[in-house]
C-alpha positions in Angstrom: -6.3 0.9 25.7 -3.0 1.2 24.1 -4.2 1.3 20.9 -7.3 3.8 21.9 -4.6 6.6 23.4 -2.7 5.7 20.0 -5.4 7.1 17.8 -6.4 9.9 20.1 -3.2 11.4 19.8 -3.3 11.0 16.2 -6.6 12.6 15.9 -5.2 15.3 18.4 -2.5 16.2 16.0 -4.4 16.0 12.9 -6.9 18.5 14.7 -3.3 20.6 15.0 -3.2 21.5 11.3 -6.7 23.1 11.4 -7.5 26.6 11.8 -10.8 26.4 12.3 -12.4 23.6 14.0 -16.3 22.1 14.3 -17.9 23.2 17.4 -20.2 20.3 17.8 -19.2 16.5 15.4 -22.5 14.5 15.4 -22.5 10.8 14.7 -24.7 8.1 13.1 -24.2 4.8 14.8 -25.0 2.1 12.7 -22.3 1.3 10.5 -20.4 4.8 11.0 -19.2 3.9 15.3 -20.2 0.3 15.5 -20.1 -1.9 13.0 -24.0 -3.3 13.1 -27.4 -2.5 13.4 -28.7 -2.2 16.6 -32.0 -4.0 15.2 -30.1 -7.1 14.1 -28.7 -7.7 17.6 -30.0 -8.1 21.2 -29.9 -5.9 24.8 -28.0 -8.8 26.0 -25.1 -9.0 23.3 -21.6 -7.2 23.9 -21.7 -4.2 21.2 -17.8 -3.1 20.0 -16.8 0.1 18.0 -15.2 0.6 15.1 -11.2 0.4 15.5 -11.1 4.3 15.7 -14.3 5.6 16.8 -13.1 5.6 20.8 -10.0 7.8 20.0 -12.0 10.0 17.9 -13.8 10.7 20.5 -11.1 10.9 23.4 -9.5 12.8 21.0 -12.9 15.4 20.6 -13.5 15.7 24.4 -9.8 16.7 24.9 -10.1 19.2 23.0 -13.2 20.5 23.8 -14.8 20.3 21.2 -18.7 18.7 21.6 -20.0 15.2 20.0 -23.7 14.3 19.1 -25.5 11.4 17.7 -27.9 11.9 15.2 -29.4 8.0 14.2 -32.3 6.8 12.6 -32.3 3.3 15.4 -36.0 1.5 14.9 -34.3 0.4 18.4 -33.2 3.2 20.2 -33.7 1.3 23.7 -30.9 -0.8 22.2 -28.7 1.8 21.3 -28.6 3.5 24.6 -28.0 0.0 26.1 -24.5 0.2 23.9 -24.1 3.2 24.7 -23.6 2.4 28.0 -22.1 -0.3 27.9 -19.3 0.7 25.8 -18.6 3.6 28.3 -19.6 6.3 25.8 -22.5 7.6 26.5 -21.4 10.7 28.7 -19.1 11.5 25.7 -22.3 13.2 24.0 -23.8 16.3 24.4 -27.3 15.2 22.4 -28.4 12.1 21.8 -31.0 11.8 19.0 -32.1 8.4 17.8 -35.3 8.0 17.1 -37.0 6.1 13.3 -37.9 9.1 11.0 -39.2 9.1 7.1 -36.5 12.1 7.1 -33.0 12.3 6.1 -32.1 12.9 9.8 -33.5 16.8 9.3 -35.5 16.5 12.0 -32.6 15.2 14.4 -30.8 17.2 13.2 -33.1 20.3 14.3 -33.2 18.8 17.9 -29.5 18.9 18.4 -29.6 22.6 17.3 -31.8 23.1 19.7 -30.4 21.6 22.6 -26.8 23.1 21.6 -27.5 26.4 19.9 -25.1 25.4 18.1 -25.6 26.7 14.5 -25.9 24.1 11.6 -22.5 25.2 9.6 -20.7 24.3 12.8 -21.1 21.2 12.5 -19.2 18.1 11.2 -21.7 15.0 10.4 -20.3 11.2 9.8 -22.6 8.7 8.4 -22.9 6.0 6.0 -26.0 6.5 4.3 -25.3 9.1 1.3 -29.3 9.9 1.8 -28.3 11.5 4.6 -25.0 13.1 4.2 -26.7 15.1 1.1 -29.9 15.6 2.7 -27.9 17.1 6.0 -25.6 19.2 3.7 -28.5 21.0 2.1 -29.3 22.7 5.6 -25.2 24.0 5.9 -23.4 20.8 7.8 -19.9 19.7 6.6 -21.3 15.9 6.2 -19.1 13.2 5.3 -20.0 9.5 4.1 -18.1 7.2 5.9 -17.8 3.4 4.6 -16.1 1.2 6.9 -16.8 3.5 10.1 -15.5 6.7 11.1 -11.9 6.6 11.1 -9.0 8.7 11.3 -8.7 9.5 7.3 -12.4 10.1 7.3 -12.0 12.4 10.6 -9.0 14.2 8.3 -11.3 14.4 5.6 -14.0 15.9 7.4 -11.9 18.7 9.3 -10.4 19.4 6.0 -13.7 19.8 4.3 -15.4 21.6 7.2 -11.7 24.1 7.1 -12.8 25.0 3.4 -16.1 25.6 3.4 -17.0 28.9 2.6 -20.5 28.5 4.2 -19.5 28.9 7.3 -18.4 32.5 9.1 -15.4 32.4 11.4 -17.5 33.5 14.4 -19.4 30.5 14.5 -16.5 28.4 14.5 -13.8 27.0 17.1 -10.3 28.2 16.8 -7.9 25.8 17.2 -6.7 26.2 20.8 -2.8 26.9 21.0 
């Protein structure tokens, strides 16, 4: 746990530099938190995260800012089962993981949706670059993650989203002070 409240606080203060901050992070799962795929393993096997993707997430709900998941699972049934038991699943807001021929569009409408939250609000982590360009064509900050979401690629994203000139100050978070 020490190591979890380690990398919140990190993420916390890297959070600190931004002006402008996502209103909603959305998350594959498979390779980008947890480092398999669900349909490779079994209800009854112990699932772990990636080194970072807890205090990421700590780190999020602290500061109010909302998390999704957005993943393509043939097993979702699976999925959830890690979810909960990993202790995360009342960390997210929407939970959309369901096997599409899309590049997560269609997940991606469902979390709008549920949220209201508009598209360049968003900060997207995933591994598949399919995805990340296919999401960034509807106005999410989308960021290709290779060995799991972790703090550089949480900096990377924030930085990214803080730039983009697609996205109007109303519709995002300011950074709490």
């Amino acid at each position: 746990m020490e190591e979890v409240e380690r990398v919140k606080a990190e993420a916390v203060q890297i959070m600190g530099v931004f002006q402008l901050l996502p209103r909603l992070v959305v998350f594959d799962l498979d390779y980008t938190l947890w480092p398999f795929y669900c349909e490779c393993r079994s209800k009854h096997d112990t699932p772990s995260l990636f080194p970072h993707s807890r205090g990421i997430l700590h780190a999020l709900k602290h500061q109010n800012i909302h998390a999704a998941i957005a993943s393509k699972s043939p097993t979702p049934d699976i999925a959830t089962t890690y979810l909960n038991k990993l202790g995360i699943r009342s960390m997210f807001v929407a939970e959309e993981i369901f096997y599409s021929w899309t590049h997560k569009t269609d997940h991606f409408q469902k979390i709008h949706s549920k949220t209201g939250i508009p598209y360049n609000s968003m900060l997207f982590f995933d591994d598949d670059n399919n995805n990340i360009q296919e999401i960034s064509k509807i106005g999410v900050t989308s960021i290709l993650v290779s060995n799991g979401v972790n703090l550089e690629a949480f900096r990377n994203g924030l930085a990214k989203f803080s730039q983009s000139g697609n996205a109007s100050k109303k519709n995002k978070q300011k950074r709490p002070k």
